[in-house]
C-alpha positions as CSV (number, residue, x, y, z in Angstrom):
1,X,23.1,4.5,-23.7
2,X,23.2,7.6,-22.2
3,X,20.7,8.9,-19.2
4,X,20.5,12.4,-18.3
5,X,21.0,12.5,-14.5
6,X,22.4,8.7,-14.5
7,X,26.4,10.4,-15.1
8,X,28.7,13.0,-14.0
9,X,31.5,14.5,-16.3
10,X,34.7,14.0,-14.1
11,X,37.3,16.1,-16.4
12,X,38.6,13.6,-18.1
13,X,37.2,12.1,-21.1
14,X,34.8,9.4,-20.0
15,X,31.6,9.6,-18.2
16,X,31.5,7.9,-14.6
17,X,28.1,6.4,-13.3
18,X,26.8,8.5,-10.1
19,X,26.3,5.8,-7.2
20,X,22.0,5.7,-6.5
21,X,21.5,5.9,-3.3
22,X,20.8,2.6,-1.1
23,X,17.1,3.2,0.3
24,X,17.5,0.4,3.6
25,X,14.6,-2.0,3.6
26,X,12.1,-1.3,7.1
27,X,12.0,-3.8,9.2
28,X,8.5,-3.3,9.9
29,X,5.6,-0.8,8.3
30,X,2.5,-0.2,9.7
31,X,-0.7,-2.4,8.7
32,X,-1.9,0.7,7.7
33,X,0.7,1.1,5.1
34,X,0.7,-2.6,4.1
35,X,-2.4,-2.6,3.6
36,X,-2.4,0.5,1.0
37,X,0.4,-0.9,-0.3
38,X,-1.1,-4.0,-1.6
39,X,-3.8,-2.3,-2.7
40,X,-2.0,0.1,-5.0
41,X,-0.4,-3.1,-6.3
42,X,-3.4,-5.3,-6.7
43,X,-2.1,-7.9,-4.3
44,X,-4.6,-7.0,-1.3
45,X,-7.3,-9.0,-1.7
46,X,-4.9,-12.3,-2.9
47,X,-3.4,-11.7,0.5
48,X,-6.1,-11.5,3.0
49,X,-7.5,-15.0,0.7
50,X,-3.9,-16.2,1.2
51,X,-4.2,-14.9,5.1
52,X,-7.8,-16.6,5.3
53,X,-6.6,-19.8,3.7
54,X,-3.4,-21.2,5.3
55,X,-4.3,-24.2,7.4
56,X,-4.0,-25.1,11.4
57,X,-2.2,-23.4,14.3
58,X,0.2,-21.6,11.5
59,X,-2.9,-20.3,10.1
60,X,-4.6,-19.2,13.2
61,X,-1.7,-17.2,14.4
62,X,-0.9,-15.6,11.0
63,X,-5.1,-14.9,11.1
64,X,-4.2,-12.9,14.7
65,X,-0.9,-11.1,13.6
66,X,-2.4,-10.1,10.3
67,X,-5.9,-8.9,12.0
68,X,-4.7,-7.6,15.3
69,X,-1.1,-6.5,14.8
70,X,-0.2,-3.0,14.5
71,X,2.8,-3.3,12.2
72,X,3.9,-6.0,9.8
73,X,7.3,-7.3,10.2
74,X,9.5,-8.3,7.8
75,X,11.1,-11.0,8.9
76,X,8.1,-12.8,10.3
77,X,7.2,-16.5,8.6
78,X,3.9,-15.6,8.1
79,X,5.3,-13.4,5.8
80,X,7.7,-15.4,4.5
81,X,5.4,-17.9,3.8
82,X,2.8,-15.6,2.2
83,X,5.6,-13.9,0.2
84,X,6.7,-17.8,-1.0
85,X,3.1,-18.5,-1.8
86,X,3.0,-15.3,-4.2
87,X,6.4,-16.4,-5.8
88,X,7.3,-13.3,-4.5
89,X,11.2,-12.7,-4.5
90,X,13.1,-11.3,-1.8
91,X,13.8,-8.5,-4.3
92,X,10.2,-7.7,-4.6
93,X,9.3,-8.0,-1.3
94,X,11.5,-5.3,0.4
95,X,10.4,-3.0,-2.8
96,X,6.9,-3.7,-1.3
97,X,8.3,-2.5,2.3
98,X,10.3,0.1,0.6
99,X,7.2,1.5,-1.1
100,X,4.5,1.2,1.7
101,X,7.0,3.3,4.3
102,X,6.5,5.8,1.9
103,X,2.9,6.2,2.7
């Protein structure tokens, strides 16, 4: 169907899709923001339990990055790993960066 806003009229007689623009995923955001971030999407609390949770030396060091860090990074494996344990897509988790760079 048609979407105002989604086409431009080009002179001839079809409508051509206008290009949305590529918003580039951070490759960190403050724990500030990842923090709000989760919250506004209700995944806060299952991530500090997921944090809290993940066993041995793995666990202790994603227990210091996730306490004492002043950014998240994305391509850290403790997020990885958290974003695996969520069933979070790839997809999903940039939108997540995307969306807490805007706070």
């Amino acid at each position: 169907g048609f979407e105002p806003g989604k086409y431009s009229w080009d002179g001839a007689l079809q409508l051509k899709p206008i290009p949305m623009p590529v918003i580039p995923v951070p490759k960190s955001v403050t724990m500030r923001q990842a923090r709000l971030e989760l919250l506004n999407v209700g995944l806060l609390k299952t991530v500090n339990d997921a944090v809290a949770n993940m066993p041995g030396a793995e666990g202790d060091a994603a227990r210091i990055e996730w306490d004492y860090s002043n950014e998240v990074q994305r391509d850290k494996a403790f997020v990885k790993a958290i974003a695996a344990g969520l069933k979070l897509t790839d997809e999903q988790l940039d939108n997540l960066f995307i969306q807490a760079a805007l706070l």
